[in-house]
Structures are given as C-alpha cells and as structure tokens.
C-alpha positions in Angstrom: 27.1 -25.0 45.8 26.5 -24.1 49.3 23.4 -25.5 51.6 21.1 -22.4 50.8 21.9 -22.2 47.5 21.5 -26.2 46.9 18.2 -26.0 48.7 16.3 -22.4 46.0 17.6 -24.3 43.3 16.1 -27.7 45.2 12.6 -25.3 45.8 12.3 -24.5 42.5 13.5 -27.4 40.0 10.7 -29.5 42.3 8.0 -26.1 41.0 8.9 -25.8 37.9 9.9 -29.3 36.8 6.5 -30.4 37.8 4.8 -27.5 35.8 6.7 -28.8 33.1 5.7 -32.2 33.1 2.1 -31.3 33.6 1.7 -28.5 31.7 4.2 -27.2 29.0 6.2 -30.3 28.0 3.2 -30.7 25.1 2.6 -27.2 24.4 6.3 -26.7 24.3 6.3 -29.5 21.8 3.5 -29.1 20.0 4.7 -24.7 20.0 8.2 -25.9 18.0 8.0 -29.2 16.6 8.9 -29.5 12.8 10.4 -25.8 13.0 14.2 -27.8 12.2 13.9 -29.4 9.5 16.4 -31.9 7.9 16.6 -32.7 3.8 15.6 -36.9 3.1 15.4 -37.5 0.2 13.3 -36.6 -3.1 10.3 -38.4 -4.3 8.0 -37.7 -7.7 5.3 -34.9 -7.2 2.2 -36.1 -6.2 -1.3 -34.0 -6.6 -1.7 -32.1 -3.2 1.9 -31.6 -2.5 3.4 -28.0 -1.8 4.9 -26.7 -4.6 7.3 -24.5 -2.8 9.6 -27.9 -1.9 9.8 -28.7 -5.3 13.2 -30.0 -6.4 13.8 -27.5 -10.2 17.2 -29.2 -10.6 16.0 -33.2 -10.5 12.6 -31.6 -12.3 14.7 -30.5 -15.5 17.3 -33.4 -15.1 14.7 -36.1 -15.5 11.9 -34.2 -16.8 9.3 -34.7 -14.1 8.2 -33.2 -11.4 10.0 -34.1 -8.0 9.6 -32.3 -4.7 12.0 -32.5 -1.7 11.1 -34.7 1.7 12.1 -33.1 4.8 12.0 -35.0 8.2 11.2 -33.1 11.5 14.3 -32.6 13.2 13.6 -33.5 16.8 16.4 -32.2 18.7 16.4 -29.0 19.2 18.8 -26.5 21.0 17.2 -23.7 23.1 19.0 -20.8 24.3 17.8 -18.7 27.1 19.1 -15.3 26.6 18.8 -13.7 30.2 18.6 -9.8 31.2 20.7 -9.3 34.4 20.9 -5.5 34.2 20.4 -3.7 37.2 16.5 -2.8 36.1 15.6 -6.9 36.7 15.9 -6.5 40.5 13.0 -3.9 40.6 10.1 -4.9 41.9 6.8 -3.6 43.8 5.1 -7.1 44.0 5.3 -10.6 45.2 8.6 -11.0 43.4 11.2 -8.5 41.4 11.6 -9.2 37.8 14.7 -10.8 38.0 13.1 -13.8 40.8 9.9 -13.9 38.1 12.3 -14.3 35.3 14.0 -17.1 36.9 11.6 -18.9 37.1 9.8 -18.7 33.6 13.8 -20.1 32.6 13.5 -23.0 34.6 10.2 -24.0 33.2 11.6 -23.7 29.6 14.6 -25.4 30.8 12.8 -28.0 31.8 10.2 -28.3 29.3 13.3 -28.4 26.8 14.9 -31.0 28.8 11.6 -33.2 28.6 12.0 -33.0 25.1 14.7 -33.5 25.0 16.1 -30.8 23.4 19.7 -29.4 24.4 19.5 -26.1 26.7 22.2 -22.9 26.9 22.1 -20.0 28.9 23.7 -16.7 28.0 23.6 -13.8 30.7 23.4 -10.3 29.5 23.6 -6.9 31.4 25.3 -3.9 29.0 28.0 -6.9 27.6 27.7 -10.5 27.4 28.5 -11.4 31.2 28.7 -15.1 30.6 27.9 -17.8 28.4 26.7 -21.2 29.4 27.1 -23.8 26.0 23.5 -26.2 25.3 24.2 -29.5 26.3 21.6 -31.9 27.8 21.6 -33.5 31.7 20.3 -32.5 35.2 23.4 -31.4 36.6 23.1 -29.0 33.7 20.0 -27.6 34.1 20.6 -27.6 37.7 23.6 -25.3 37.0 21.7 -23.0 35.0 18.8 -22.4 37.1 21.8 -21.7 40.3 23.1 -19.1 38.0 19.7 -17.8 37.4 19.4 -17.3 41.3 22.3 -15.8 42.5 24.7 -14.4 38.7 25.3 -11.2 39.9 26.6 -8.9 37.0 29.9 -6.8 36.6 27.8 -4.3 34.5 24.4 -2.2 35.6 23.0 -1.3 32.4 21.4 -3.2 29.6 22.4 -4.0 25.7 20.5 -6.2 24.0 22.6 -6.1 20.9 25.3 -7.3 22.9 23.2 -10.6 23.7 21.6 -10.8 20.0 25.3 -10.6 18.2 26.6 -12.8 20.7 24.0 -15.5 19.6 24.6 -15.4 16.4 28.2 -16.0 16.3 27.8 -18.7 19.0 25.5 -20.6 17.8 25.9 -21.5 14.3 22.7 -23.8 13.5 19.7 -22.6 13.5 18.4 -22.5 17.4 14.9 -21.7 19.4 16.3 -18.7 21.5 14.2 -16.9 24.6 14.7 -13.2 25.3 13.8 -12.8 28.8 14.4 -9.3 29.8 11.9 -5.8 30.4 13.4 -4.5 27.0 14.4 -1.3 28.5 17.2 -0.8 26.0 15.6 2.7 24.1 16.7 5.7 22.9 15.2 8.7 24.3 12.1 8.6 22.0 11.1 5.5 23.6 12.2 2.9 20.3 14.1 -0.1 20.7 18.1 0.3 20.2 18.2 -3.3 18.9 16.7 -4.0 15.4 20.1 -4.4 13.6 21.3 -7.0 16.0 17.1 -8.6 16.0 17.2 -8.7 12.2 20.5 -10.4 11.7 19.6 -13.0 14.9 15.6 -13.6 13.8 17.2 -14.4 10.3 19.6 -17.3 11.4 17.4 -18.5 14.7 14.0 -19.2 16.0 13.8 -16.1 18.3 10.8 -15.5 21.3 10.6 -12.4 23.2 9.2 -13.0 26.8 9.3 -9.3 28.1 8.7 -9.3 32.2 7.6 -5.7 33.5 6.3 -4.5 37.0 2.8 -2.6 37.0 4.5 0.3 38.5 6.9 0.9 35.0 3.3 1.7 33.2 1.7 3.1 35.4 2.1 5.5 39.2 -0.5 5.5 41.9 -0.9 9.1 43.2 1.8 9.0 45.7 2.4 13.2 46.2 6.3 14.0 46.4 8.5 10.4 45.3 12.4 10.3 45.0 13.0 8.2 42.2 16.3 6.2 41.0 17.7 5.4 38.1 18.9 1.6 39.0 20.9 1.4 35.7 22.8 4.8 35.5 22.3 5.8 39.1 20.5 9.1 38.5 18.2 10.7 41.4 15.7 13.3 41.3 12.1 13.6 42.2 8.1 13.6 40.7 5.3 15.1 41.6 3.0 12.2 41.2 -0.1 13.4 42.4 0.0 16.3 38.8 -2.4 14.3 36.5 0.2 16.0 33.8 2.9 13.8 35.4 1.1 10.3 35.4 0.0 10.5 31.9 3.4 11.3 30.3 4.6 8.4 32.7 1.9 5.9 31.5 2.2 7.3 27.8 6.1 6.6 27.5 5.3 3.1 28.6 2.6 2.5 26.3 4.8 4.0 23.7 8.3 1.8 24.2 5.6 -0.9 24.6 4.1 0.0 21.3 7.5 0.4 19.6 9.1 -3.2 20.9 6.1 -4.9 19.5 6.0 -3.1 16.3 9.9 -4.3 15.7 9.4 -7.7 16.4 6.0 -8.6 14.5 8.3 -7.1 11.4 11.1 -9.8 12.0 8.3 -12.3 12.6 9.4 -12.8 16.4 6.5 -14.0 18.8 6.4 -12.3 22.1 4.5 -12.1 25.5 4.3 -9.3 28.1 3.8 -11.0 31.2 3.7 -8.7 35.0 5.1 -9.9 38.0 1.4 -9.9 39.1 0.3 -12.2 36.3 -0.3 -16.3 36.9 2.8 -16.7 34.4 1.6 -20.3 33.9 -1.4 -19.1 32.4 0.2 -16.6 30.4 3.4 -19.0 29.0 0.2 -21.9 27.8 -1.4 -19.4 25.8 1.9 -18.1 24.1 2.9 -21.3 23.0 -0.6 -22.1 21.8 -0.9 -19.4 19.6 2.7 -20.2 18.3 
C-alpha cells in the first residue's frame, strides 16, 4: 500500500470507525440481532408460547405439546456487495457516488466488526470483478475499505444479477448482505433487470438495498443546450433542457425506475434506503436500521 493510499484509508477508518462506535454499533445490533438463529433444544409448551415453533414430531411421539428453543446466533457474516460500474464515478456534489459509497461500507464494516460479526466484500461492475471472503481483523477491514478507494473495474457497465448469483453460490449460510449501488440496471421501460437473481438471493440471505443517487439523475436544472454521456455504454448526444417537455420525461423516468426498484424489493421483503450524495448519510443510515 503506497503512502497516499495508506494515509485515505488512515482518513477514513479514523471517520467512520468513530461513527461506528458512537453511533451505529447499537443500531446495527439492535437492526440484526436474533435474525440467525440456531436450534437448542425442546422444552414442553407453555401458555404464551408461539405456536409456530412447535415441535409436531416430539408432540405426537410423547403426546404433549413441545415447542422448539432457538438461541440468537451472534455471529454474523455481512457481505457488502459493491457497484463499481462506470455510473458510481458520477457526481455533481461534494462527492461522486462511488467516494459516498465508500464510505457508507466502511461504517458497516466497522459497525460489523464491533460486533463482531465477520465482514466480505464482493465488487461488481457488469461481472463479478472480485471477491473478498468474510473473515474478521483490522488488517481486513483495512483491505476492504483500500479496495473500496482505489478498485478500478475491467468492465463499465452494471449487472446486478451477476453480483446476486454470485452471492448465493458463495456464501452457503444464511448471511446479512448490503447492496450498495444506484440500481441502474433497467430495461428500457425503466424496471429492474434483477428480480430472478433478488428472489433466489432474498430467499437464502438477509439482503439490504442501500441505493446512492446524485440529485441531477432525478431531476435537470434549466441548463439550455447540454452534451450528455453515457458513462456506461459511451453514447453521446445532446438535450434541450430548458423544453419543460424534456425535464418532465427526465424527472418522470427517475421517479418511475425509482418506483419500480422499490416495488420489487418490498415483494421479496428486502429493506432499502435511497440516500443522495447531498444527504447527512449518518442521519439517513440511523433511521434505516431503526425502522429494520
């Protein structure tokens, strides 16, 4: 690791490992405690108890009611599943996605590390571009968070398919998994191109969605005449943003890919959070896992 490099990861392990510690360490905890959950043992039913862990086979073999104990597994294993497509460099704020991105990982990392939970990375552009294994330690961490600052990817576009079957055959027990990316993977009607790979992954592992967006993919200031590029599939051409026409279609296409990512992963039961890379992401990240 080089001096510059050594001293951004330095910069922001001392940032985020502090927000950690102060802040997220007990939400994160409190957010995914009891959500592994190991078989103990089986004890009589008692009046109160749920009856949806009841134990059918002991019931009938000694002809009482016995339900099954489970014990909070407290180790977990978090995967952060990372979006280095071309798209995450884009930026028209303080920070591009990919640098706001970066550092939401490092916090999870962190606050997964404090818990001490085991912590992978995988890094996804239109393949799997490479795949960091959970394990536990600082010199781990500290190698994830110099990937997250300076992975650059082989590929330009963006398949999160790719990323979602990946985990799945990866990681065989059941994992909390981050999505990190702007979910720009759509068909031209605006709908995610992913729910095969979301329904078979959200079956076998905790899955989040954190989706980072700049203000300017929802919405365009009245600019006149602006040459626009594709950063993904390098196409060029220019729009007329001061026609009202052209704004609206622009705003409604977010609202609608917006709309459509959403509506996908409330059906497979996977939280999410939309946060801009004008928004206090600390602010944003406490109230996720609080209404987890």
């Amino acid at each position: 690791m080089n001096n510059e490099l050594l001293k951004k990861v330095r910069k922001i392990e001392i940032r985020t490992r502090s927000l950690s510690h102060q802040i997220f360490a007990g939400e994160y905890h409190s957010a995914f405690k009891g959500r592994g959950m190991a078989f103990s043992e089986v004890r009589e039913y008692q009046f109160g108890d749920d009856v949806r862990n009841m134990d059918w086979n002991v019931t009938a073999r000694l002809r009482s009611p016995y339900i099954k104990v489970y014990e909070e597994e407290r180790e977990l294993t978090v995967v952060l599943l990372v979006d280095v497509s071309s798209s995450s460099i884009f930026g028209t704020s303080t920070k591009t996605k990919r640098e706001l991105v970066a550092e939401i990982a490092a916090v999870l990392s962190f606050s997964a590390s404090i818990n001490n939970d085991k912590v992978g990375a995988l890094f996804f552009s239109s393949k799997v571009e490479k795949f960091i294994p959970p394990k536990k330690g600082r010199s781990h961490l500290l190698r994830i968070i110099s990937e997250l600052l300076e992975f650059r990817p082989s590929n330009s576009g963006t398949d999160i398919s790719e990323a979602l079957r990946f985990l799945s055959r990866a990681i065989k027990k059941r994992c909390t998994a981050f999505l990190l990316s702007d979910l720009l993977d759509v068909d031209k009607n605006g709908n995610p191109r992913y729910e095969e790979a979301l329904k078979l992954a959200a079956n076998r592992h905790e899955i989040s969605a954190i989706n980072v967006y700049d203000p300017r993919e929802r919405s365009i200031p009245n600019l006149g005449f602006v040459r626009v590029r594709d950063a993904e599939s390098g196409a060029e051409g220019w729009i007329d943003t001061s026609s009202r026409k052209v704004r609206d279609s622009y705003s409604m296409w977010g609202k609608t890919t917006l709309a459509s990512a959403q509506k996908l992963f409330s059906r497979y039961k996977v939280d999410t959070v939309s946060i801009s890379t004008e928004d206090d992401y600390v602010k944003s990240l406490i109230g996720f896992f609080k209404n987890k």
